[in-house]
C-alpha positions as CSV (number, residue, x, y, z in Angstrom):
1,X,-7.6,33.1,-9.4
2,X,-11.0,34.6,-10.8
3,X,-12.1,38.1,-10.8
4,X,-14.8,38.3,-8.0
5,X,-17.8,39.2,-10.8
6,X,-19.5,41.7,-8.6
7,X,-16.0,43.8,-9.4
8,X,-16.8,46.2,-12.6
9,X,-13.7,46.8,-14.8
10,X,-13.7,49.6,-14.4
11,X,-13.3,49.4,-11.0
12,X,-10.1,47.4,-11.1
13,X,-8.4,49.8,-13.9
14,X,-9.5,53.1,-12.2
15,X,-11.7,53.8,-15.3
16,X,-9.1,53.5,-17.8
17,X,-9.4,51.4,-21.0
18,X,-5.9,52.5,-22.0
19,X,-2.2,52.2,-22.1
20,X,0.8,54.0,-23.6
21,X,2.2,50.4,-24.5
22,X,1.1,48.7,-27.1
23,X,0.0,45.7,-26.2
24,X,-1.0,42.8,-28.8
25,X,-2.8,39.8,-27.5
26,X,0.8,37.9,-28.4
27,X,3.1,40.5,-26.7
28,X,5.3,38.4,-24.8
29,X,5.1,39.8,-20.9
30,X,8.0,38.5,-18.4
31,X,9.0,39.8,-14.8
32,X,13.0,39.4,-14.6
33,X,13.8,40.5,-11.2
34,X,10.5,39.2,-8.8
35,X,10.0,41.6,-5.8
36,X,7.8,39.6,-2.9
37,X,7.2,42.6,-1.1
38,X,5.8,44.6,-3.8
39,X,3.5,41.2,-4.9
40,X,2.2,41.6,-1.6
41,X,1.2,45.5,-2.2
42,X,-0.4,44.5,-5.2
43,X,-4.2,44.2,-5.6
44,X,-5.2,40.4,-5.8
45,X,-6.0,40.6,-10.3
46,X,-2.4,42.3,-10.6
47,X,-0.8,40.1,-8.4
48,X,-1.8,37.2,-9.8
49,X,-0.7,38.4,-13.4
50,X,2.6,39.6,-11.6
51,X,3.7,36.2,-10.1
52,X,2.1,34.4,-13.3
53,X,4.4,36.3,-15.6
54,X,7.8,35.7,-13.2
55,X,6.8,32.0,-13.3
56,X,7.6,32.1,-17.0
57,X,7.8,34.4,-20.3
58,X,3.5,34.3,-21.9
59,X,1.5,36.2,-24.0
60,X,-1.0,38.9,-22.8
61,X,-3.6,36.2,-23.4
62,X,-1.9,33.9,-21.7
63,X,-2.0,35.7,-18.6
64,X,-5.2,36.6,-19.1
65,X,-6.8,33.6,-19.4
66,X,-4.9,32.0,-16.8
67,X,-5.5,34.4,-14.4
68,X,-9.5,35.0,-15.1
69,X,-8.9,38.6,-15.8
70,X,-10.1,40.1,-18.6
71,X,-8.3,41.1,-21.7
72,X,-8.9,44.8,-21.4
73,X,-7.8,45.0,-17.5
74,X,-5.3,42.6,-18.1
75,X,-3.8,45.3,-21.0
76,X,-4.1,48.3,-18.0
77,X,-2.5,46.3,-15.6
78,X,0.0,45.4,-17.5
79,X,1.0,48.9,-18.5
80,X,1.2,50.2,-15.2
81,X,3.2,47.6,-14.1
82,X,5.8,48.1,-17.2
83,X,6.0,51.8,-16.6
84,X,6.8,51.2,-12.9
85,X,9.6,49.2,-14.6
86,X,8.1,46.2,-12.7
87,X,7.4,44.1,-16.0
88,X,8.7,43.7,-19.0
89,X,6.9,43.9,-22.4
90,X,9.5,42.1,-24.8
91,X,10.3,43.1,-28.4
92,X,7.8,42.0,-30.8
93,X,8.9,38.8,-32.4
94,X,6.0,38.7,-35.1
95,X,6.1,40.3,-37.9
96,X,2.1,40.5,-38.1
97,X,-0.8,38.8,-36.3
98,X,-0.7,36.1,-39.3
99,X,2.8,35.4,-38.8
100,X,3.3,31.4,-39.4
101,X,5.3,31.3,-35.9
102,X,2.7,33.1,-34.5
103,X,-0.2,31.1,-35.5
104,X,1.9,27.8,-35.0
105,X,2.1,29.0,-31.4
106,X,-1.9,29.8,-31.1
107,X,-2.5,25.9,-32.4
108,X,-0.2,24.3,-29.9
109,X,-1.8,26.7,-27.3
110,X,-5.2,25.4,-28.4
111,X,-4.2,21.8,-28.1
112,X,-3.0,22.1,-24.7
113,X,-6.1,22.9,-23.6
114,X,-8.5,20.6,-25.6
């Protein structure tokens, strides 16, 4: 699923660039208890990051990047959805963005795609 490209950003977010979460581009996103019906009332970039993160725990970038949604709505999207307690954003498990882990993680990513 790609964002139709005649779609501003804006559009999608409702002009918002922000959330009250804080979201890193590793934040581990998961949806624990799936709800068809509200999929279904979900616009089509939401929804896709909705049933893509009850598929299995990924990373904000993940589901960007599968999903063709940009980082910045993805971030919006996300938010709303956690404060509608509809996803959850899990506990940071990094201690920074250079965290070996983390960067371990980011290789293997990087290989899976090559």
């Amino acid at each position: 699923m790609t964002v139709n490209p005649w779609v501003r950003p804006y559009v999608l977010t409702g002009g918002r660039t922000r959330t009250r979460h804080r979201l890193h581009v590793h934040t581990l996103i998961s949806v624990p208890h799936y709800d068809p019906a509200y999929s279904r009332r979900l616009p089509p970039e939401a929804r896709s990051l909705y049933e893509r993160a009850h598929t299995a725990v990924q990373s904000v970038a993940e589901l960007s990047a599968h999903c063709g949604v940009s980082l910045g709505v993805t971030r919006v999207l996300i938010g709303d959805m956690a404060a509608r307690e509809r996803m959850v954003i899990n506990p940071e498990t990094y201690s920074s963005p250079y965290d070996p882990r983390l960067l371990k993680r980011v290789i293997d990513g990087l290989y899976q795609l090559a």
